[in-house]
C-alpha positions, 0 to 999 in steps of 0.5 A, spaced: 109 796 394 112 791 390 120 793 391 117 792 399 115 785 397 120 783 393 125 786 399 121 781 404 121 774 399 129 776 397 130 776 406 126 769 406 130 767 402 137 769 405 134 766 412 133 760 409 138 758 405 143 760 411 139 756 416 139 750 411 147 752 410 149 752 418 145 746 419 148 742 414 155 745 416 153 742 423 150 736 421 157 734 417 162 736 423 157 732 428 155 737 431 149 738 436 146 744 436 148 746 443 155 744 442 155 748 436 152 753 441 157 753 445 164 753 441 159 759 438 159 763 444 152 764 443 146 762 447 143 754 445 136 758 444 138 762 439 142 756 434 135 753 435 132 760 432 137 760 427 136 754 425 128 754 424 129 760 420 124 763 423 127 772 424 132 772 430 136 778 429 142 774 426 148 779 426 154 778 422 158 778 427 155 771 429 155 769 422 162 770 423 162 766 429 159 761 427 163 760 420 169 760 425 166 754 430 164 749 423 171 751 420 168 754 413 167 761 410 161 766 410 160 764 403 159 757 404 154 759 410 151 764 405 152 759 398 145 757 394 145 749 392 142 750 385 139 743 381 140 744 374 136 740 369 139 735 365 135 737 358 135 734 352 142 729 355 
């Protein structure tokens, strides 16, 4: 059981930081979802579910799509901002 729930926080995780990765991208070029979409070549509803980091099925495939429309690589897509602590400076 707890392997299962670790797997299931791991895949949260990686949905989320993703949906916050694309939106950032997109935000950055100007870009609105459906134009995102649309350079994509996946429907507007999906970059919406994509982007609410609710589970949508996202393939590697249109990770890579998306990478290619936002011009970065699927690293920078999958990329995890860490705040570090500044202690003791």
């Amino acid at each position: 059981m707890i392997k299962s729930e670790n797997h299931k926080e791991q895949t949260i995780i990686l949905r989320n930081k993703i949906s916050y990765n694309i939106k950032k991208y997109r935000k950055n070029r100007k870009y609105t979802q459906e134009e995102l979409a649309e350079i994509a070549d996946i429907s507007y509803d999906f970059m919406r579910r994509i982007e609410s980091t609710k589970p949508c099925g996202l393939s590697i495939l249109t990770l890579y799509k998306i990478a290619m429309a936002l011009n970065v690589s699927i690293d920078e897509l999958l990329e995890h901002e860490v705040i570090k602590e500044n202690a003791g400076e």
